[in-house]
Every structure is written in structure tokens, then in C-alpha cells.
KOLDO-578429 format. One record per residue (C-alpha): residue number from 1; y negated, x, z negated; chain. Coordinates in steps of 0.05 Angstrom, whole numbers, plus 32768, in hexadecimal, padded with zeros to 4 digits. Example, Ala and Ser with C-alpha at 12.3 -4.5 7.8 and 13.67 -1.06 7.14 Angstrom:
<k 1 c2 805A c1 80F6 c3 7F64 c A> $
<k 2 c2 8015 c1 8111 c3 7F71 c A> $
END
This chain:
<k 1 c2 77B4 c1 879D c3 84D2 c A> $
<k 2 c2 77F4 c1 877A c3 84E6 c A> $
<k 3 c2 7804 c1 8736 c3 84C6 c A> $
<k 4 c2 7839 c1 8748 c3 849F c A> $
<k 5 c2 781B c1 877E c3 8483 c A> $
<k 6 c2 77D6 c1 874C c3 8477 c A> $
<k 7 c2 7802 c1 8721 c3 8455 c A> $
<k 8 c2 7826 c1 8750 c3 8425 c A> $
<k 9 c2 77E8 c1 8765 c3 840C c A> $
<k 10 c2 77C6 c1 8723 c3 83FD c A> $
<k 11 c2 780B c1 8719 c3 83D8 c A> $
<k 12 c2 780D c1 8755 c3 83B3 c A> $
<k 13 c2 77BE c1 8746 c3 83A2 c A> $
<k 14 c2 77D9 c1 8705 c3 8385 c A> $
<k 15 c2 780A c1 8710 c3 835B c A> $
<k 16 c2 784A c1 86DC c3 8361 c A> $
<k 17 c2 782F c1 86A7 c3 8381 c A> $
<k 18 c2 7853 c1 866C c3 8398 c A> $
<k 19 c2 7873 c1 8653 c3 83D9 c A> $
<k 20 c2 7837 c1 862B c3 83EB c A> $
<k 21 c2 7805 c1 8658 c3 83DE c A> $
<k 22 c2 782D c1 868A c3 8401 c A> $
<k 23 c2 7831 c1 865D c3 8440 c A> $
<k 24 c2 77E8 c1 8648 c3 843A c A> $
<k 25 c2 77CE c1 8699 c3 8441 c A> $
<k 26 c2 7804 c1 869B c3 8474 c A> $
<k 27 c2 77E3 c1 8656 c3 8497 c A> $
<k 28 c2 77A2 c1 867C c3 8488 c A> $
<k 29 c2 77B1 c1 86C6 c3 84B6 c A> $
<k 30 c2 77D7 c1 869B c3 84E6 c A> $
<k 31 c2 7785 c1 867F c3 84FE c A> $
<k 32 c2 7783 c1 86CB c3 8512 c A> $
<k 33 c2 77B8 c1 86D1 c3 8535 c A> $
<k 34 c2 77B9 c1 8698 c3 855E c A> $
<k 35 c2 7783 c1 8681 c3 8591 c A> $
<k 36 c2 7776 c1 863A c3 859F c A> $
<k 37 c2 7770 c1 8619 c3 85E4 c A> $
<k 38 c2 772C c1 861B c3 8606 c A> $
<k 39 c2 772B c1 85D2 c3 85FF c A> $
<k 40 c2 7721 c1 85D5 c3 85B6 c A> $
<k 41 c2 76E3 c1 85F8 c3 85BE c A> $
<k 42 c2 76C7 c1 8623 c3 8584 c A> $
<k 43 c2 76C4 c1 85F2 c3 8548 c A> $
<k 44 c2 768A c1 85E5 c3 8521 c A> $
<k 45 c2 76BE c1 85E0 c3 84EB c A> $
<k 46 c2 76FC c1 85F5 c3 84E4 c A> $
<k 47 c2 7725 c1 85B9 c3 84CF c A> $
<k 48 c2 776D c1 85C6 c3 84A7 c A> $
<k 49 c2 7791 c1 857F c3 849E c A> $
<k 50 c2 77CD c1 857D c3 8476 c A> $
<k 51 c2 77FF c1 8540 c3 847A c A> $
<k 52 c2 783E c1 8528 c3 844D c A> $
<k 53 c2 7834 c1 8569 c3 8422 c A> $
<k 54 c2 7819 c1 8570 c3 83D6 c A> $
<k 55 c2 782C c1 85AE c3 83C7 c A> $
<k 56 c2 780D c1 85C8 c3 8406 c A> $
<k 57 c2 77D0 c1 8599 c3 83FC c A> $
<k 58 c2 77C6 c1 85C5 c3 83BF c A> $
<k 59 c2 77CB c1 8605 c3 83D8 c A> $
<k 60 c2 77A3 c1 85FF c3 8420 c A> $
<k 61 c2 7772 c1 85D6 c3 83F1 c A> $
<k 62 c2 7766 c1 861F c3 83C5 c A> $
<k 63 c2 7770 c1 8646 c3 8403 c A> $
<k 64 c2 7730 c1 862A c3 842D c A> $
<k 65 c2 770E c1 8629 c3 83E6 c A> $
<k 66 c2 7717 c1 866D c3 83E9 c A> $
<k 67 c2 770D c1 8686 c3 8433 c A> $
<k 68 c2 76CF c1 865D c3 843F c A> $
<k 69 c2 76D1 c1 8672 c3 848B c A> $
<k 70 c2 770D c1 866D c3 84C3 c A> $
<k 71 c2 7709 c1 8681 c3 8501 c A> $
<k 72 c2 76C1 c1 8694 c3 84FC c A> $
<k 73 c2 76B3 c1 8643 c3 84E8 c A> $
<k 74 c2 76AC c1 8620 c3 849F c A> $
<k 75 c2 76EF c1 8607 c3 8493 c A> $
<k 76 c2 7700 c1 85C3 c3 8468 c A> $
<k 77 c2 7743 c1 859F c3 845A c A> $
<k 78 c2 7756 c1 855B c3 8472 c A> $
<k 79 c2 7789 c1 8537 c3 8455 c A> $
<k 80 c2 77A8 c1 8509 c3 8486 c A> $
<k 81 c2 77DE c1 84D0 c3 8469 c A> $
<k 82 c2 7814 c1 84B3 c3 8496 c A> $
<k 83 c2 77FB c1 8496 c3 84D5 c A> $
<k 84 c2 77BE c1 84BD c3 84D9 c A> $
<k 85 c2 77A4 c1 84DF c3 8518 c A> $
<k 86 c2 77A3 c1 852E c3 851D c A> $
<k 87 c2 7768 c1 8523 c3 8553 c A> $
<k 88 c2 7730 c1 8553 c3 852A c A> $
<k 89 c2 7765 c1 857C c3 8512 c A> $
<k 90 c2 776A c1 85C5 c3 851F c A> $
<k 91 c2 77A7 c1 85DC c3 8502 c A> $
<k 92 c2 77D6 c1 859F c3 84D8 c A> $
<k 93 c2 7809 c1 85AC c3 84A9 c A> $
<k 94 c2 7842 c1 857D c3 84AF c A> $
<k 95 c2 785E c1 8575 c3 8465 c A> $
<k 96 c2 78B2 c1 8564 c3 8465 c A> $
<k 97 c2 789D c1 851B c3 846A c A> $
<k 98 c2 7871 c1 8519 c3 84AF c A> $
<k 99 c2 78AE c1 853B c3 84D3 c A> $
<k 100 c2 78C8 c1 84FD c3 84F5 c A> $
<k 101 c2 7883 c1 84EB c3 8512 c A> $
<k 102 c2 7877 c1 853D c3 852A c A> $
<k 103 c2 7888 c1 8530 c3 856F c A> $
<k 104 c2 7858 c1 84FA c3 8574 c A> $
<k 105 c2 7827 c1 8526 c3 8550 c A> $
<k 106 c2 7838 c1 855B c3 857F c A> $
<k 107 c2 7828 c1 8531 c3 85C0 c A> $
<k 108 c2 77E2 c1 8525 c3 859A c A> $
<k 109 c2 77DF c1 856C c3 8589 c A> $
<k 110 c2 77E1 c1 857B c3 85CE c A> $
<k 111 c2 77A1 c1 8552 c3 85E2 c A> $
<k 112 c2 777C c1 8568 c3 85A6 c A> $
<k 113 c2 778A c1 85B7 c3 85A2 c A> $
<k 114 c2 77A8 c1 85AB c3 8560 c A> $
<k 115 c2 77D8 c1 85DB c3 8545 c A> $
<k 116 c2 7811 c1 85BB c3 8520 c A> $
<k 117 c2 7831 c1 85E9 c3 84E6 c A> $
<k 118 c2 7869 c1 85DF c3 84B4 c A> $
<k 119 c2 7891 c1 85F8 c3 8481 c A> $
<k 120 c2 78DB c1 85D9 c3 8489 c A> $
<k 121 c2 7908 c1 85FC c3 84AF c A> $
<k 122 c2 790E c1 85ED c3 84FE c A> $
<k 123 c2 78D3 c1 85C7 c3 84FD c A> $
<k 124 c2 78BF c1 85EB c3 8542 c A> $
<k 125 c2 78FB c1 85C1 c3 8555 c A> $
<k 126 c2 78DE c1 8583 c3 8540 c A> $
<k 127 c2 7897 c1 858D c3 855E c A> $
<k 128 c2 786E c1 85C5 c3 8532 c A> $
<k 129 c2 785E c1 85FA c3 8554 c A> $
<k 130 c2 7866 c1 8623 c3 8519 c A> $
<k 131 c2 7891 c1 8624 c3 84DA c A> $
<k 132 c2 7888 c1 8658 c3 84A3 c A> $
<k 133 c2 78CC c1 8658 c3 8482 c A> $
<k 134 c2 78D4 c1 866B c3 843C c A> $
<k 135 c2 7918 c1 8691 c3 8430 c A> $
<k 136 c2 7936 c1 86C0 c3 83F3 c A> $
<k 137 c2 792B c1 86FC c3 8420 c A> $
<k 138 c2 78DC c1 86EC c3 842B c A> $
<k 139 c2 78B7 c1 86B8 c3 845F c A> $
<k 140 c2 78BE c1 86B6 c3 84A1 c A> $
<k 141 c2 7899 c1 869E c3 84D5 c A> $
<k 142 c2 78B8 c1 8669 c3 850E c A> $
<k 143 c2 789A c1 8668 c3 854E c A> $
<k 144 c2 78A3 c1 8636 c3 8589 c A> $
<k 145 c2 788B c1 8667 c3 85BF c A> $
<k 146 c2 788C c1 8639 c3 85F8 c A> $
<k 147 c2 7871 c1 85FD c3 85DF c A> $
<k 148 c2 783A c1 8622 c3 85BB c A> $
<k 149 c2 7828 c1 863C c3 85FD c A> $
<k 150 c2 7832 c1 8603 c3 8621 c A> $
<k 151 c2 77FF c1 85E4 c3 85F5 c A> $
<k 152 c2 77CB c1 861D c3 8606 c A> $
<k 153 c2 77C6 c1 8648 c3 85C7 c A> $
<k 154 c2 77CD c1 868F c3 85D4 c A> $
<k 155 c2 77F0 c1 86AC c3 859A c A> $
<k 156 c2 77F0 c1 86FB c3 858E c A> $
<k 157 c2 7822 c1 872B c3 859E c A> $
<k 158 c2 781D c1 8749 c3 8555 c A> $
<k 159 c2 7833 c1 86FE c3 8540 c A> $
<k 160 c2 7861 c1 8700 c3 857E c A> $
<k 161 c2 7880 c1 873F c3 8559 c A> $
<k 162 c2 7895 c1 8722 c3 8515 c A> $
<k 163 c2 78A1 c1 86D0 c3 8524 c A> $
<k 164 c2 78E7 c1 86BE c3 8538 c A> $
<k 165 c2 78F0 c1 868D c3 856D c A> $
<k 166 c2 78FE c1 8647 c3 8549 c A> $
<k 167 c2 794A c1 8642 c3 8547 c A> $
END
């Protein structure tokens, strides 16, 4: 099942929910469509941090609640206040407020095999590797190819398909 069509079901199943729990199911299929480096080894957990971000604290807080399991591994949320390291941190999502620290974040990200996610606009600019953009039309998923392979992940052509490259 491609994962635009995954994802307009779980919406549909849901009712109108709102744009964070919309980006947190999104945050949730992205873990299947994306492969981590072989550095990061297959976790005994799969840890979700979240940084700068209520709303989304909220949302990816219900979200692991309710998938129990990503990526084959128990998953838990972290939450991570400013200054904290990602290091243990499989996939971060950079609230509006940790943006002027993501290229540092980005650099650690790059030791750690920690995916770095966002939902403000251009933040693939800025150092995510991903931004899931919320817009009147729908969401839309920002991708910075390159760097996200330059980091090692191997992210799937079906993703490939439907992301835009970050403007």
C-alpha cells in the first residue's frame, strides 16, 4: 500500500483530526519507509524524542500509546528540552523553537543515526531531513534527498514518489 494512500485511510478512520495528529501518523509510516544506517543497529527500542514542540509532544505521545511497536521494536517518547543531546534518538522532531540549533543537531544526527523531522516549512533547509508541511490543499512531505543519503538512510522509492525536494 503506498503511503499516501496508508495515510488517507488512517485519516478517513479518524475522523477530523488535527495537524499534529496528522503529522504524528505521518511521523509514524515515515519508520516504514525509511531505513536507518547500519550503524544504528536494530534497536532494542525504538526511541521518538520530540523537542521545542507541545502540540506535537501530545500527539506522538498518543501515537506510540497507540502503535506499541515501530520498526519491529517497543517504541517510547523522549522529550528532550533545549540543549539536550539527540545521541539515543532514533527519529527527533524539531518543534519551531529548536530550528536555530538543527544544524548542530544535524552534525550529531549524523554520528548517532538519528533522523531529524519537522513541521515548519524549509526546515530541510535548516538541517531536518524531513519536513511534513501542513497546507490548505493537504500535507506534504519535504525531503532533503542528499543529505538524507549522505547520512546513510535509505529512503524508498514509493516515498521518493510523493516528497518534494525541500525548496
Amino acid at each position: 500500500m503506498s503511503f499516501v494512500v496508508a495515510l488517507i485511510m488512517a485519516i478517513s478512520l479518524t475522523g477530523a483530526p488535527s495537524g499534529p495528529d496528522v503529522k504524528s501518523e505521518l511521523v509514524r509510516r515515515l519508520t516504514h519507509y525509511v531505513t536507518w544506517p547500519a550503524s544504528s543497529n536494530p534497536p532494542e527500542q525504538f526511541v521518538i524524542c520530540v523537542m521545542a514542540d507541545p502540540e506535537m509532544r501530545r500527539a506522538l505521545d498518543a501515537m506510540v500509546s497507540r502503535a506499541k511497536e515501530l520498526r519491529d521494536a517497543p517504541c517510547r517518547l523522549e522529550v528532550l528540552e533545549d540543549g539536550d543531546d539527540i545521541a539515543g534518538c532514533h527519529l527527533a522532531w524539531l518543534g519551531k523553537a529548536a530550528l536555530p540549533r538543527a544544524s548542530e543537531l544535524r552534525r550529531r544526527a549524523r554520528a548517532t543515526g538519528s533522523l531529524l523531522v519537522s513541521g515548519e516549512p524549509a526546515s530541510c533547509r535548516k538541517g531536518a531531513h524531513f519536513s511534513l508541511i501542513q497546507r490548505e490543499s493537504g500535507f506534504t512531505v519535504q525531503i532533503d534527498r542528499a543529505g538524507t543519503q549522505a547520512d546513510g538512510f535509505s529512503v524508498s522509492s514509493k516515498l521518493h514518489r510523493v516528497a518534494e525536494d525541500c525548496p
